[in-house]
N, CA, C and O atoms as a DFTB+ gen file, in Angstrom:
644 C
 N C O
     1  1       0.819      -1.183       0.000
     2  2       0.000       0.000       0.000
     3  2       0.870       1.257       0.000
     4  3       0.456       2.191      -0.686
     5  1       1.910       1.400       0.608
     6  2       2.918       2.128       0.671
     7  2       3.467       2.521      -0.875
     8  3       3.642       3.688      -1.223
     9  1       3.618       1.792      -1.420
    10  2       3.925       1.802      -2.692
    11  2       3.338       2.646      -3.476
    12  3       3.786       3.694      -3.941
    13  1       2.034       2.028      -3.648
    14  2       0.723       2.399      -4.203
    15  2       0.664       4.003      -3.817
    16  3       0.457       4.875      -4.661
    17  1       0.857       4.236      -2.555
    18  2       0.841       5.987      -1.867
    19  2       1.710       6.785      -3.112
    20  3       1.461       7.661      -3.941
    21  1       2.637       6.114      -2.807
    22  2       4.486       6.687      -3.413
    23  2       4.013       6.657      -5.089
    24  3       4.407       7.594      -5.783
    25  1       3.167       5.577      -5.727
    26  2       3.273       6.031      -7.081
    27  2       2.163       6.866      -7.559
    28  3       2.207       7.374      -8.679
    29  1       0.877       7.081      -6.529
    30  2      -0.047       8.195      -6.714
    31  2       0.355       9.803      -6.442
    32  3      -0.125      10.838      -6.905
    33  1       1.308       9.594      -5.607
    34  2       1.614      11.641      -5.834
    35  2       2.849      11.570      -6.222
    36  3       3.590      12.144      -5.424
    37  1       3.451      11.053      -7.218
    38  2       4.842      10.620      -7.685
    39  2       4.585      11.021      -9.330
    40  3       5.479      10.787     -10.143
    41  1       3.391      11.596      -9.722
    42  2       3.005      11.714     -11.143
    43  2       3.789      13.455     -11.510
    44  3       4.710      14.089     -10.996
    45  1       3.035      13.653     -12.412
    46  2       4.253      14.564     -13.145
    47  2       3.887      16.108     -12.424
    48  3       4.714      16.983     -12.164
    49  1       2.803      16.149     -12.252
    50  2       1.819      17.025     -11.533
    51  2       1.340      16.363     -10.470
    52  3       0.304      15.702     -10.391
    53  1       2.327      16.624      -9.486
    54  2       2.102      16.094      -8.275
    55  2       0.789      16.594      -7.875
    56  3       0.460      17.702      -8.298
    57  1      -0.142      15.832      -6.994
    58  2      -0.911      15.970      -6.261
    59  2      -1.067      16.845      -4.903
    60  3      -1.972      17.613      -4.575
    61  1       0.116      16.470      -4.227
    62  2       0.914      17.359      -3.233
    63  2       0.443      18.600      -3.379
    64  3      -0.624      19.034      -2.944
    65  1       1.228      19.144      -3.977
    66  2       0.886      20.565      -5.127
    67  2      -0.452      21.134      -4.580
    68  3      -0.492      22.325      -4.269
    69  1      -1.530      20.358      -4.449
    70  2      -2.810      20.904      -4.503
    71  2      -3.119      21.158      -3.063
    72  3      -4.124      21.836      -2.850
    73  1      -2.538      20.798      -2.195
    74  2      -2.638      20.640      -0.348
    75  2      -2.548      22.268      -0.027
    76  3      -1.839      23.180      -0.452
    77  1      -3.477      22.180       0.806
    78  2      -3.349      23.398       1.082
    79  2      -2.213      24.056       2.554
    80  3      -1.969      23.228       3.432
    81  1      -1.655      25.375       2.700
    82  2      -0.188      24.809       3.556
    83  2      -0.990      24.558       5.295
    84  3      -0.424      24.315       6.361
    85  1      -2.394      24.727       5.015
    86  2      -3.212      24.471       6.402
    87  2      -2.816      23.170       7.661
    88  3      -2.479      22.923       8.819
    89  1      -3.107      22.758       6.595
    90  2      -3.040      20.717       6.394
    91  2      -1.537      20.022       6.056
    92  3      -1.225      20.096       4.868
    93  1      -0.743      19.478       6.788
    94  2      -0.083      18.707       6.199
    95  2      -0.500      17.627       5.118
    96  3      -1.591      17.087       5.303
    97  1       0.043      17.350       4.307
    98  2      -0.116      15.876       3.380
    99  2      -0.373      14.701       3.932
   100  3      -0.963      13.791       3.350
   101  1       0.149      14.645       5.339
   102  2       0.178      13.461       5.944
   103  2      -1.072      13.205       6.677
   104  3      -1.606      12.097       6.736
   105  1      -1.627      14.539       7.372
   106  2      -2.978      14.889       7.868
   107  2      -3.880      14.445       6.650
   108  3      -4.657      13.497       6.768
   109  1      -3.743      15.216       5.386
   110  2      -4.613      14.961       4.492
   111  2      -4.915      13.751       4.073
   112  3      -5.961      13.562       3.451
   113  1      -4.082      12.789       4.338
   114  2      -3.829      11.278       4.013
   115  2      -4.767      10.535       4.805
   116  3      -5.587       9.710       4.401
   117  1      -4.499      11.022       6.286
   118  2      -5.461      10.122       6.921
   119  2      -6.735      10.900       7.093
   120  3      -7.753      10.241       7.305
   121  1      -6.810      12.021       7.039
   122  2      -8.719      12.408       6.859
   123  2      -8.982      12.032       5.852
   124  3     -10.205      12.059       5.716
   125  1      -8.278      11.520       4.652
   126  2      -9.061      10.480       3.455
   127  2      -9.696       8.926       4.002
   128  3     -10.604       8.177       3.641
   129  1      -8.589       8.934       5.144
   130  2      -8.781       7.270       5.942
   131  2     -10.245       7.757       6.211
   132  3     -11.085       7.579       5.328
   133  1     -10.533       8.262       7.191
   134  2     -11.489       8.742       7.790
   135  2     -12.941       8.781       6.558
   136  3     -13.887       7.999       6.658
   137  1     -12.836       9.794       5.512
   138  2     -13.594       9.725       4.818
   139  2     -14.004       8.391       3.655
   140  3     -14.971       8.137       2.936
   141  1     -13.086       7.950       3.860
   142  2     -12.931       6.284       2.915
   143  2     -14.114       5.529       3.992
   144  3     -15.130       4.942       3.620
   145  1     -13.728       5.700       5.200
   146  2     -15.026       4.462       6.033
   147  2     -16.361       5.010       5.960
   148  3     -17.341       4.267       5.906
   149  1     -16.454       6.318       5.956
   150  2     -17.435       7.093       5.630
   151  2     -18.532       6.650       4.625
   152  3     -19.643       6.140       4.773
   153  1     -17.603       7.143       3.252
   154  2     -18.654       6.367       2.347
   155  2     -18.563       4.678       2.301
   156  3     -19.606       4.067       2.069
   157  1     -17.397       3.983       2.507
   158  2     -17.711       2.895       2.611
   159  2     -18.989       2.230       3.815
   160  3     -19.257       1.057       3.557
   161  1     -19.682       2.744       4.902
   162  2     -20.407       2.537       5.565
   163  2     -21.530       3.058       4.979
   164  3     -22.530       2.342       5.019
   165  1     -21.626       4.261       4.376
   166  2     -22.947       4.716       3.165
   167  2     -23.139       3.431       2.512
   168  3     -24.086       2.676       2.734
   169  1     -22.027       3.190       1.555
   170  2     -22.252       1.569       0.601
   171  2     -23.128       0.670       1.533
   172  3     -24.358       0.711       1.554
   173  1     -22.275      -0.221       2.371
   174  2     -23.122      -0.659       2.980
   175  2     -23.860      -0.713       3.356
   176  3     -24.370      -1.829       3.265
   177  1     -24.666       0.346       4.130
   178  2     -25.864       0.549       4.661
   179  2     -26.969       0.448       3.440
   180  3     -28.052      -0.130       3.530
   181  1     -26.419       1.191       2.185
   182  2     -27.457       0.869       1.224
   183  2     -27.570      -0.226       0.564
   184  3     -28.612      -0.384      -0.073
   185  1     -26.718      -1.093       0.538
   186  2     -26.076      -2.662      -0.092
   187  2     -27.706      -3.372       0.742
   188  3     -28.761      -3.744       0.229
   189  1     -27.213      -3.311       2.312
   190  2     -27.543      -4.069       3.538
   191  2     -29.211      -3.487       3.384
   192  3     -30.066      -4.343       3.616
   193  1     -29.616      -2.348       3.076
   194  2     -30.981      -2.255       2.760
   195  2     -31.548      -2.753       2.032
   196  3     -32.652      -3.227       2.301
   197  1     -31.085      -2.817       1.026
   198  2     -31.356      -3.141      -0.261
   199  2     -31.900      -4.514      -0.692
   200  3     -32.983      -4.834      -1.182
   201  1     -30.682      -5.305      -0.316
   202  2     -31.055      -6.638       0.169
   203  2     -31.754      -7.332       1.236
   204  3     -31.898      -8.554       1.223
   205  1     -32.180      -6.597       2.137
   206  2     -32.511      -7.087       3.196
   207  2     -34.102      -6.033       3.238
   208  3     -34.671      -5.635       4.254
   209  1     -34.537      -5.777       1.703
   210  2     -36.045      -5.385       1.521
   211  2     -36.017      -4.067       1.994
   212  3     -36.600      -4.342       3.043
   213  1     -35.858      -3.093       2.068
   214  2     -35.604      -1.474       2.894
   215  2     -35.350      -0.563       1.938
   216  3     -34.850       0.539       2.167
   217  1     -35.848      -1.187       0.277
   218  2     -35.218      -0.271      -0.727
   219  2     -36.652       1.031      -0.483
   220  3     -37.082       1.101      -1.635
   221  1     -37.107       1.541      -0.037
   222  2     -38.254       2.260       0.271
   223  2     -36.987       3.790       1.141
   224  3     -36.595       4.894       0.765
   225  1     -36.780       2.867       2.482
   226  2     -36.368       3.488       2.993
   227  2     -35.023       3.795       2.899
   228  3     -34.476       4.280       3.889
   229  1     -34.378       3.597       1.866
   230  2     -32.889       3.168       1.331
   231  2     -33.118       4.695       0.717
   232  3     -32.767       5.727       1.289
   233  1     -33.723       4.623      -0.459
   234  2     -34.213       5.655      -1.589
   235  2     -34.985       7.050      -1.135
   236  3     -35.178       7.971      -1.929
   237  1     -35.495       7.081       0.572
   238  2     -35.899       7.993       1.071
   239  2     -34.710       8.743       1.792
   240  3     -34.885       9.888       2.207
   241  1     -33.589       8.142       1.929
   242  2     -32.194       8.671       2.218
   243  2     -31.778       9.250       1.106
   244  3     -30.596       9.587       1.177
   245  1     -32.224       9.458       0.254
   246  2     -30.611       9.886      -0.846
   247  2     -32.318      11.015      -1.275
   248  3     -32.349      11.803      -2.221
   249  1     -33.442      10.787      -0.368
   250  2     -33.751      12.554      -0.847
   251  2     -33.722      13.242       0.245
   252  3     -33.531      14.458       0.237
   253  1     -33.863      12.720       1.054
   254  2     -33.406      13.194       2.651
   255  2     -31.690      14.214       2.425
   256  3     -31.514      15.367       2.820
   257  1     -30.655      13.331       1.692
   258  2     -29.971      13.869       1.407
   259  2     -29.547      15.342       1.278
   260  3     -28.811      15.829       2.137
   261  1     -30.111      16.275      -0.060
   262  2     -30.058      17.438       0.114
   263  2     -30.022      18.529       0.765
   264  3     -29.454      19.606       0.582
   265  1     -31.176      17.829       2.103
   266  2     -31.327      18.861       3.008
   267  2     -30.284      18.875       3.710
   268  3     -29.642      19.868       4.053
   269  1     -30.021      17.474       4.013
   270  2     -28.843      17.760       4.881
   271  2     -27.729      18.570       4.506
   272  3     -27.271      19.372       5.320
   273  1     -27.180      18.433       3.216
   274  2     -26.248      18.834       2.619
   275  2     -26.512      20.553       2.814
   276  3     -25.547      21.189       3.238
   277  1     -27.495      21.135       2.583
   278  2     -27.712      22.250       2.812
   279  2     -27.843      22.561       4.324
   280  3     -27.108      23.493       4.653
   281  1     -28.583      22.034       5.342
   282  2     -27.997      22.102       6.509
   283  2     -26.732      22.101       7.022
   284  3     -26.647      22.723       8.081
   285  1     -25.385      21.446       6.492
   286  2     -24.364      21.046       6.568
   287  2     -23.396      22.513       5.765
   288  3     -22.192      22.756       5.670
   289  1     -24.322      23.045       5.429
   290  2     -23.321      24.180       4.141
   291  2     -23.615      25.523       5.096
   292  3     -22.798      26.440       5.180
   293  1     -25.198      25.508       5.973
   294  2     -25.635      26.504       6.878
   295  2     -24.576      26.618       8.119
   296  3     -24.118      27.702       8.480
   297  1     -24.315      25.641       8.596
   298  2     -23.774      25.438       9.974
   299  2     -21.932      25.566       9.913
   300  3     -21.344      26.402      10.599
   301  1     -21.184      24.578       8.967
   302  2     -20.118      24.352       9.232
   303  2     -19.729      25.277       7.638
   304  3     -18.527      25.476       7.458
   305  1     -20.367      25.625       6.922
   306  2     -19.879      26.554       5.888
   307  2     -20.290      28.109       5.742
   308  3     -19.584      28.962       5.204
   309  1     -21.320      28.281       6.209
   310  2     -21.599      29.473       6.894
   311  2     -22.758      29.923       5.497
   312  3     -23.401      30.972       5.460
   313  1     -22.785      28.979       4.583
   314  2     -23.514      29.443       3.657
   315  2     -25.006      30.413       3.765
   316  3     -25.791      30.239       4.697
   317  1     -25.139      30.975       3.168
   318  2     -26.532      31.702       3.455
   319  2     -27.097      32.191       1.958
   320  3     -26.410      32.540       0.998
   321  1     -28.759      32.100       2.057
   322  2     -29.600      31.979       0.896
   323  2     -30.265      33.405       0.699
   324  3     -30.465      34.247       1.575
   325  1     -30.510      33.470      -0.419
   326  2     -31.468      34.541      -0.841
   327  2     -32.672      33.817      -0.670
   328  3     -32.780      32.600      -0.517
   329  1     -33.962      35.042      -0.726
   330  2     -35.133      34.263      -0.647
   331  2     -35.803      33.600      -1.516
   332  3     -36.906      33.161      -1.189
   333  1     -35.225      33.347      -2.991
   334  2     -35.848      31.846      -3.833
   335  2     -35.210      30.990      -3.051
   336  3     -35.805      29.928      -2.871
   337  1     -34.102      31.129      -2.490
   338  2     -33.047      29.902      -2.611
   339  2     -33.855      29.081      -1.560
   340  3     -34.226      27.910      -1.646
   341  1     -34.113      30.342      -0.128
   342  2     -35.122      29.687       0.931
   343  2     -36.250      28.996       0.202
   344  3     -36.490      27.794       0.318
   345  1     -36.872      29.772      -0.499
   346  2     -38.021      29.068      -1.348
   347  2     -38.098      27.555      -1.960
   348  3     -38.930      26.669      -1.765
   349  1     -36.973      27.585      -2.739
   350  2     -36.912      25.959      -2.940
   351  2     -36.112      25.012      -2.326
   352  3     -35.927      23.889      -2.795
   353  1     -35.414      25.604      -0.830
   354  2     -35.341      24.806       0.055
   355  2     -36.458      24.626       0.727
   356  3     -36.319      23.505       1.217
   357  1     -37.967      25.238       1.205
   358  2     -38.304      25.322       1.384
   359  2     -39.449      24.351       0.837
   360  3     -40.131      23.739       1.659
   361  1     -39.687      24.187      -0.610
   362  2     -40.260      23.297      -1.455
   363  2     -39.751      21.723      -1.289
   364  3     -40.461      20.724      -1.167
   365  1     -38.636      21.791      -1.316
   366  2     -37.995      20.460      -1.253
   367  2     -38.378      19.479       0.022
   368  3     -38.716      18.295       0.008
   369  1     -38.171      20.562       1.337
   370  2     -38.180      20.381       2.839
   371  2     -39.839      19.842       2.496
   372  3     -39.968      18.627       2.639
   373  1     -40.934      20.488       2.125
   374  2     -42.088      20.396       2.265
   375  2     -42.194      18.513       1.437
   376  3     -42.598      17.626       2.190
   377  1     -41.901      18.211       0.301
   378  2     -41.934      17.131      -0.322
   379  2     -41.263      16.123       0.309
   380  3     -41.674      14.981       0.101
   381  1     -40.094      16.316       1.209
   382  2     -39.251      15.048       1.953
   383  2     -40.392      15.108       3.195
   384  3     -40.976      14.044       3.399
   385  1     -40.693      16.042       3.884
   386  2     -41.841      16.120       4.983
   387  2     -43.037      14.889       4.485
   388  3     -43.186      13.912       5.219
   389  1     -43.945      15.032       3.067
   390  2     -44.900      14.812       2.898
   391  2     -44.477      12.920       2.749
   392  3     -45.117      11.938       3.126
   393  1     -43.188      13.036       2.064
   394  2     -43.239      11.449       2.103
   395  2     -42.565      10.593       3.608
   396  3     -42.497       9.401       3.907
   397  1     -42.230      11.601       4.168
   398  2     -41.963      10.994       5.569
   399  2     -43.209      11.020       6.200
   400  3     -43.063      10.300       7.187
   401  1     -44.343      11.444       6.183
   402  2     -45.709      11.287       6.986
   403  2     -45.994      10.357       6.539
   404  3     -46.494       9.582       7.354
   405  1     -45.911       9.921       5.344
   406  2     -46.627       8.935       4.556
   407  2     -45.652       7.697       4.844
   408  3     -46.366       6.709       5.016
   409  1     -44.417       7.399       4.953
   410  2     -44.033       6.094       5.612
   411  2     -44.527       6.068       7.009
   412  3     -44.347       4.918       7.409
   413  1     -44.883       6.548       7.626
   414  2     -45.421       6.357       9.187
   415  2     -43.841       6.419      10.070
   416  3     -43.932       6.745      11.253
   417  1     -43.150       6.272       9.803
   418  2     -42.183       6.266      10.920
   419  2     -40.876       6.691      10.881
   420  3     -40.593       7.126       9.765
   421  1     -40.053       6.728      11.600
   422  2     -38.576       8.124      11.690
   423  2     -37.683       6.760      10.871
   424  3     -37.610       5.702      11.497
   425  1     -37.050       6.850       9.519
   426  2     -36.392       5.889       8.333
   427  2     -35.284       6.163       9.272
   428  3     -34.804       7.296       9.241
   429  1     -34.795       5.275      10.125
   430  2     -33.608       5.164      10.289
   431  2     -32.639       4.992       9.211
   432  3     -32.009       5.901       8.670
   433  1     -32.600       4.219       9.049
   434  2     -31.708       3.997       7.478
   435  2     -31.602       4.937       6.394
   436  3     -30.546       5.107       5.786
   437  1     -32.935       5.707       6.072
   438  2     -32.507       6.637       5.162
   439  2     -32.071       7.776       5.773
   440  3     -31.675       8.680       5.037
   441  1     -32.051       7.996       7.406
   442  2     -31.364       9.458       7.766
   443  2     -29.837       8.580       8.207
   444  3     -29.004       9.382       8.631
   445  1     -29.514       7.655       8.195
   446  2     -28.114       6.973       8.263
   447  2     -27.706       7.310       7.096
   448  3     -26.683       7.992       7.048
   449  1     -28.435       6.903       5.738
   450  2     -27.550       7.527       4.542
   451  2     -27.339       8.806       4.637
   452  3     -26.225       9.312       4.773
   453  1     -28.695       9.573       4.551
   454  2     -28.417      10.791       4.021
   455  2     -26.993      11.515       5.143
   456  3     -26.124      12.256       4.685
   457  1     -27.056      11.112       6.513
   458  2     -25.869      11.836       7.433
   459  2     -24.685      11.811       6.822
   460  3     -23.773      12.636       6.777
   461  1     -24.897      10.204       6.117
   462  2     -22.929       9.614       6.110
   463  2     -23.150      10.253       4.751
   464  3     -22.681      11.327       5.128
   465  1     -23.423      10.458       3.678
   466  2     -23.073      10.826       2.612
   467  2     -23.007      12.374       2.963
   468  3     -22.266      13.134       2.339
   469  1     -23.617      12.685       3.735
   470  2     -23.451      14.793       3.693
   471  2     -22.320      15.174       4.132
   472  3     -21.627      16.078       3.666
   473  1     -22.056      14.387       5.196
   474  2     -21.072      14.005       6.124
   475  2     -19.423      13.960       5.556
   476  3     -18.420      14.419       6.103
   477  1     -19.574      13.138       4.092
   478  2     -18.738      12.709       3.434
   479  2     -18.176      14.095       2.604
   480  3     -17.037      14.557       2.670
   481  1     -18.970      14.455       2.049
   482  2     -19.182      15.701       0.972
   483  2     -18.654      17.031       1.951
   484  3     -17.978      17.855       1.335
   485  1     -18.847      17.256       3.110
   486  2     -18.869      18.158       3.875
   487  2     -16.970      18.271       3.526
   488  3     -16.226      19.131       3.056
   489  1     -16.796      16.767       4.113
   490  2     -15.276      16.882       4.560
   491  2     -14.327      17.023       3.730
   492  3     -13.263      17.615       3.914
   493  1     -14.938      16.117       2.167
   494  2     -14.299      16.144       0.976
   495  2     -14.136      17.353       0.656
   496  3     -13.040      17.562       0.134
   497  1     -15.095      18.634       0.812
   498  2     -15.469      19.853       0.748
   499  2     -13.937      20.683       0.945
   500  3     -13.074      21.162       0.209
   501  1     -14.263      20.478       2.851
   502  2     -12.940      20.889       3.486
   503  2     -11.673      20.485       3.552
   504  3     -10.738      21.085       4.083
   505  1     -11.654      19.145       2.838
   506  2     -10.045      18.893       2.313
   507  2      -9.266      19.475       1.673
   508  3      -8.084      19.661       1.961
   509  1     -10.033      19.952       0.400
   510  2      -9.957      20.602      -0.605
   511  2      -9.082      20.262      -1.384
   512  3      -8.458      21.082      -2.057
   513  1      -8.819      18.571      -1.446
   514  2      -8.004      17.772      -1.892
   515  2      -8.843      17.098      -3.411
   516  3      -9.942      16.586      -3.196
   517  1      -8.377      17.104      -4.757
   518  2      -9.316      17.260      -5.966
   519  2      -9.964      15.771      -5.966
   520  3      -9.958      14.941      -5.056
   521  1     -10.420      15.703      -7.021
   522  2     -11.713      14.600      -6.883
   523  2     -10.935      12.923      -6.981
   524  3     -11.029      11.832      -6.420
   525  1     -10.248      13.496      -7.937
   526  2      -9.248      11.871      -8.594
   527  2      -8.220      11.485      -7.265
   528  3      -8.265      10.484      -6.549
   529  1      -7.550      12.317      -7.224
   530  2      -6.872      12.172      -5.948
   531  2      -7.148      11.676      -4.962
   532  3      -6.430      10.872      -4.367
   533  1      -8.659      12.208      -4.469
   534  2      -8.945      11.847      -3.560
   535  2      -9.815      10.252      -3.741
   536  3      -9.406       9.381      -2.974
   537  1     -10.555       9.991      -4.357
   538  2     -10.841       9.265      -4.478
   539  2      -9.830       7.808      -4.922
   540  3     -10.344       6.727      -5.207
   541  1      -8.643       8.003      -4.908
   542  2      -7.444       7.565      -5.914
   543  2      -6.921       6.939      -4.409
   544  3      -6.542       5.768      -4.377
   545  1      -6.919       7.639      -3.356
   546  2      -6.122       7.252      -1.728
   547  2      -7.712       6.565      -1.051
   548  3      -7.564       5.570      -0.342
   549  1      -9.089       7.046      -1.250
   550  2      -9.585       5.820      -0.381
   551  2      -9.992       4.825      -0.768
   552  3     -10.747       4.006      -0.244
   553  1      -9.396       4.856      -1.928
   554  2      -9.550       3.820      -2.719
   555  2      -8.915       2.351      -1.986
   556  3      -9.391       1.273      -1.628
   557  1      -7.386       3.086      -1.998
   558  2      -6.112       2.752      -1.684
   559  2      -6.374       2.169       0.109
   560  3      -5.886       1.142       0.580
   561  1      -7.084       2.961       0.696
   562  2      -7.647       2.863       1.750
   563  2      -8.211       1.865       2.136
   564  3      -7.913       1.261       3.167
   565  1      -9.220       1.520       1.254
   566  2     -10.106       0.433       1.615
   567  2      -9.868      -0.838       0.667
   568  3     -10.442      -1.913       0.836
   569  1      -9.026      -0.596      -0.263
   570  2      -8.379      -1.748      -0.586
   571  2      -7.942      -3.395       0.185
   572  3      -8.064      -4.547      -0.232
   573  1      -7.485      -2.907       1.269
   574  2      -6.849      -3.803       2.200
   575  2      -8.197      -5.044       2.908
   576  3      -8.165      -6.261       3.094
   577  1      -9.331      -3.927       3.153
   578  2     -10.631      -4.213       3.863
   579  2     -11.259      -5.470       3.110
   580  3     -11.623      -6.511       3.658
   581  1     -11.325      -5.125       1.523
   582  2     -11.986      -5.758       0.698
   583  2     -11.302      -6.935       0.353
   584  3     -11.926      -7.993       0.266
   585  1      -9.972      -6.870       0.125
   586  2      -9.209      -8.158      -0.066
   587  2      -8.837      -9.100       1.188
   588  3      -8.084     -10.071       1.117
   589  1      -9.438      -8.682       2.254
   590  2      -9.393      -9.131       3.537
   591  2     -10.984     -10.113       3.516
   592  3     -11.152     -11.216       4.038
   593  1     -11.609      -9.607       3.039
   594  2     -13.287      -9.671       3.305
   595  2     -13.430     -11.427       1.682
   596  3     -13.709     -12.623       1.768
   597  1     -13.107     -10.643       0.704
   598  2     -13.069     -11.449      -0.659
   599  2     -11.999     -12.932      -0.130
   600  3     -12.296     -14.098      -0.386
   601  1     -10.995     -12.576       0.486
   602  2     -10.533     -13.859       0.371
   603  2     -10.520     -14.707       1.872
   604  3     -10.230     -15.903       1.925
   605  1     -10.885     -13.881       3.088
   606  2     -10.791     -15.281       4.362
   607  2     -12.769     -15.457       4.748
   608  3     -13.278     -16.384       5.377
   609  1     -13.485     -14.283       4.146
   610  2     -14.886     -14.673       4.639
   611  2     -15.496     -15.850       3.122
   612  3     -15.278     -16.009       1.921
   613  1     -16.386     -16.441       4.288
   614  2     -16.956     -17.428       3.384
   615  2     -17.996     -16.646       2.262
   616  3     -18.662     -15.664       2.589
   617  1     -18.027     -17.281       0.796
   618  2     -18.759     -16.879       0.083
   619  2     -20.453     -16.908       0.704
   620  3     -20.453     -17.407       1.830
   621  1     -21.452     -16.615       0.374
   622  2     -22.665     -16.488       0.584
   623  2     -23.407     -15.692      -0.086
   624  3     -23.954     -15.006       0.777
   625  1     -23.752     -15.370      -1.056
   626  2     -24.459     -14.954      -2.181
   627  2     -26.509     -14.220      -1.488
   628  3     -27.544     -14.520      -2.084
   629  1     -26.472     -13.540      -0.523
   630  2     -27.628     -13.363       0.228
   631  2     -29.036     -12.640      -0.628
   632  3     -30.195     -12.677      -0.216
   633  1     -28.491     -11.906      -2.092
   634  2     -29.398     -11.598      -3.032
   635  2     -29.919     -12.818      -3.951
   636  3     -31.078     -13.003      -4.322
   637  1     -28.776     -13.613      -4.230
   638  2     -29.465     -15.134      -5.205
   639  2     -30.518     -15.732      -4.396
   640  3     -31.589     -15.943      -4.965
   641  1     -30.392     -16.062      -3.083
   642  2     -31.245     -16.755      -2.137
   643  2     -32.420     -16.668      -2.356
   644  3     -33.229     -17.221      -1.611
C-alpha cells in the first residue's frame, strides 16, 4: 500500500501541489482514511438495505440527502440563501416532509444515509483535496478491507437466495 501511496503523488503534476499549507499531506492522508469508512459505511448501509427489503427506505435517504447537505453548508460553511433559494429549500423540505408522513415512521436507514453521505461531501469539501486524488487514496484505503473480506470470509451470495 505504501507503494501504491508513493506512485499516486509521484506523477508529473504532483498531487501534493494541490494541499493546502493548512493541512499537512500526511494529515490529508489520513482524513481520506477517515472519509474512505465514511462512504464505505454509506455503501453498505445501502447494499444491507437493499437486500434485506428497505429499498423504500434506502431511496428515502438519498432525498433526505439534500437537506442535509444544505444544513451542513448553513452550519459548518456558513452558507446563506437569498429568498428563492429559501423558497426551494423550502419546497424540497415540504416534499421530503410529505413522504416521511406517509411512511409512518422516523427511516432510520434513510437518515443513516443521508448523514454519512453529507457528512462525506462536507469533509471532501474541506479537504480541498481534488476529486481523482482523492478518491485515488480511499480507494487505496479500503483496498486492504476488501481483499481481507473477498478472500478469508466465506462466500454467501444473500441476493441469489
Amino acid at each position: 500500500m505504501v507503494i501504491l501511496l508513493y506512485v499516486a503523488f509521484n506523477v508529473d503534476h504532483s498531487p501534493l501541489a494541490l494541499f493546502t499549507p493548512t493541512c499537512s499531506p500526511a494529515q490529508k492522508v489520513l482524513m481520506l482514511a477517515l472519509t474512505a469508512v465514511i462512504i464505505a459505511s454509506n455503501w453498505l448501509i445501502y447494499i444491507w438495505a437493499v437486500n434485506h427489503g428497505f429499498m423504500l427506505e434506502a431511496s428515502l435517504g438519498y432525498f433526505i440527502n439534500p437537506l442535509v447537505n444544505v444544513l451542513f453548508g448553513m452550519i459548518f460553511l456558513g452558507e446563506r440563501f437569498r429568498r428563492m433559494q429559501w423558497f426551494a429549500v423550502s419546497l424540497a423540505f415540504t416534499g421530503v416532509f410529505i413522504q416521511l408522513w406517509q411512511f409512518g415512521s422516523v427511516p432510520v436507514i434513510g437518515l443513516s444515509l443521508a448523514v454519512t453521505f453529507g457528512l462525506y461531501g462536507l469533509l471532501r469539501k474541506k479537504l480541498g483535496v481534488d476529486a481523482q486524488t482523492g478518491m485515488t487514496i480511499e480507494t487505496l484505503w479500503l483496498f486492504p478491507v476488501a481483499l481481507v473480506y473477498i478472500l478469508f470470509l466465506p462466500i454467501h451470495p444473500p441476493a441469489i437466495c
